[in-house]
VEXLODO-146660 format. One line per field, with one value per residue: residue number from 1; residue in three letters; chain; y, z, x of N, C-alpha, C in turn. Coordinates in nm, 3 decimals, decimal comma. Layout:
<pts>
n <- NUM:... $
res <- ALA:... $
chain <- A:... $
nyy <- Y:... $
nzz <- Z:... $
nxx <- X:... $
cayy <- Y:... $
cazz <- Z:... $
caxx <- X:... $
cyy <- Y:... $
czz <- Z:... $
cxx <- X:... $
</pts>
This chain:
<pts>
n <- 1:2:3:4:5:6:7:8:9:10:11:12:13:14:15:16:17:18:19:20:21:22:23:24:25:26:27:28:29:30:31:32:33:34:35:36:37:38:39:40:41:42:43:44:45:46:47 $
res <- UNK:UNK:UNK:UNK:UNK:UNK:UNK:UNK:UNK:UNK:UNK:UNK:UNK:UNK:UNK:UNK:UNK:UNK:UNK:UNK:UNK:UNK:UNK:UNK:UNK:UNK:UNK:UNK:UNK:UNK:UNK:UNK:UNK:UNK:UNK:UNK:UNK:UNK:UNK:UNK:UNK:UNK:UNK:UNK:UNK:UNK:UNK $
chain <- A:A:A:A:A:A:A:A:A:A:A:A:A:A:A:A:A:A:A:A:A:A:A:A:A:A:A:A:A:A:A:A:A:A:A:A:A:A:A:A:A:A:A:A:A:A:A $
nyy <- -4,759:-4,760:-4,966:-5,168:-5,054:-5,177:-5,461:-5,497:-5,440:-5,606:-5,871:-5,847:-5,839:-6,100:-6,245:-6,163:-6,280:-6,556:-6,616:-6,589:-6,766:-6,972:-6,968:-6,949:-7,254:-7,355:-7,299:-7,367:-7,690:-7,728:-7,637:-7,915:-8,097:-8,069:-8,129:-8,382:-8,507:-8,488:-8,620:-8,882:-8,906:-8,897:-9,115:-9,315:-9,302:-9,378:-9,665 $
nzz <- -0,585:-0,865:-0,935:-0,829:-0,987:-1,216:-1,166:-1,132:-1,354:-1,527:-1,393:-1,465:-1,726:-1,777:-1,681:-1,851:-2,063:-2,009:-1,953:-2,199:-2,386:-2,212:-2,324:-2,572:-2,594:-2,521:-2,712:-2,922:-2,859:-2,771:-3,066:-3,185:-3,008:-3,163:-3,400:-3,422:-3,265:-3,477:-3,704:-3,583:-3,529:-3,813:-3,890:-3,751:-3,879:-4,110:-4,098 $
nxx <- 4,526:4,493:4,539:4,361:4,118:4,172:4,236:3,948:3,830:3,902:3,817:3,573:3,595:3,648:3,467:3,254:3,387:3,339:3,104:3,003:3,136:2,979:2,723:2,751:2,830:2,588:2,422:2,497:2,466:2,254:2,127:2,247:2,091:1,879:1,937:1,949:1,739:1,567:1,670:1,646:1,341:1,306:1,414:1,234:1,041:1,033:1,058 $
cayy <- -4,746:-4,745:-5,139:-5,171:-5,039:-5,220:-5,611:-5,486:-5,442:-5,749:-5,951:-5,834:-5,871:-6,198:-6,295:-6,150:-6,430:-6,722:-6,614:-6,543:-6,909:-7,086:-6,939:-7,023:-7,368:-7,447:-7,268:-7,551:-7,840:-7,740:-7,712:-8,060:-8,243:-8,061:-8,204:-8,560:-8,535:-8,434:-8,734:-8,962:-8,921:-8,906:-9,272:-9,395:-9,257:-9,423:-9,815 $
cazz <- -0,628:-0,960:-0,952:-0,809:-1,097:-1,350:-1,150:-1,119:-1,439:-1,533:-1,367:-1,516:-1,875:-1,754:-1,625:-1,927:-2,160:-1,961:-1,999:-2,347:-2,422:-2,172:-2,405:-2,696:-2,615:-2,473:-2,825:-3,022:-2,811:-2,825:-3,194:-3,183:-3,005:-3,238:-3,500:-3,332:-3,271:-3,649:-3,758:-3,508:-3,579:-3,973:-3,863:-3,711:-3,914:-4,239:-4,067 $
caxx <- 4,387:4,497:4,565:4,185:4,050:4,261:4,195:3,819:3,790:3,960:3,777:3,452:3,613:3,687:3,323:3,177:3,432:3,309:2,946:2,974:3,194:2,886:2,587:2,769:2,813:2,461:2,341:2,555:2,452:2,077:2,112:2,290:2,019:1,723:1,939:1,949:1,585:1,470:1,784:1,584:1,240:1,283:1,515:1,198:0,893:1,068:1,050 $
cyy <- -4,783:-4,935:-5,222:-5,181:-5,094:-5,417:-5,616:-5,539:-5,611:-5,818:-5,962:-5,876:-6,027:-6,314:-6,295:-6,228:-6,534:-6,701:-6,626:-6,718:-6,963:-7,064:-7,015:-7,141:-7,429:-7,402:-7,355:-7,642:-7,850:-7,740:-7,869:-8,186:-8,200:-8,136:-8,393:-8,578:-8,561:-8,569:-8,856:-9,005:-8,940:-9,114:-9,371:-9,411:-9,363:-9,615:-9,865 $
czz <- -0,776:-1,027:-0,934:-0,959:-1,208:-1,329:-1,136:-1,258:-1,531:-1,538:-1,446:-1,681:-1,849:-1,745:-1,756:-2,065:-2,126:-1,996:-2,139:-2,431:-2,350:-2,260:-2,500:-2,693:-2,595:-2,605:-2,918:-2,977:-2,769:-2,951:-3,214:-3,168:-3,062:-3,368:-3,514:-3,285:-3,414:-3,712:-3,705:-3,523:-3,716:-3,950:-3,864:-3,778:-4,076:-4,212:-4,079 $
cxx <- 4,371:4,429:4,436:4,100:4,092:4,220:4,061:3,753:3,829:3,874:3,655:3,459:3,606:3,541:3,240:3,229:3,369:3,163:2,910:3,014:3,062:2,756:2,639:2,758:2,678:2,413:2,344:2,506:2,295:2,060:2,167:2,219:1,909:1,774:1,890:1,791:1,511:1,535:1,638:1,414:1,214:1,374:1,288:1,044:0,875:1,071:0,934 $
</pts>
């Protein structure tokens, strides 16, 4: 029972890394393309 509660928990630590690594990255790679937008429009406003 013990072993239950020990791969339960696990797993949940486990679930709650990958969630935490997939936010982070979509938070970087939406700042990335507001940068690449603001880059892009100041590119095209200045021609």
């Amino acid at each position: 029972m013990t072993y239950l509660a020990v791969a339960y928990f696990g797993m949940l630590v486990a679930i709650a890394l990958w969630t935490y690594t997939v936010v982070q990255r979509s938070r970087r790679l939406n700042q990335r393309l507001e940068a690449l937008e603001v880059a892009m429009s100041g590119r095209f406003e200045n021609e």
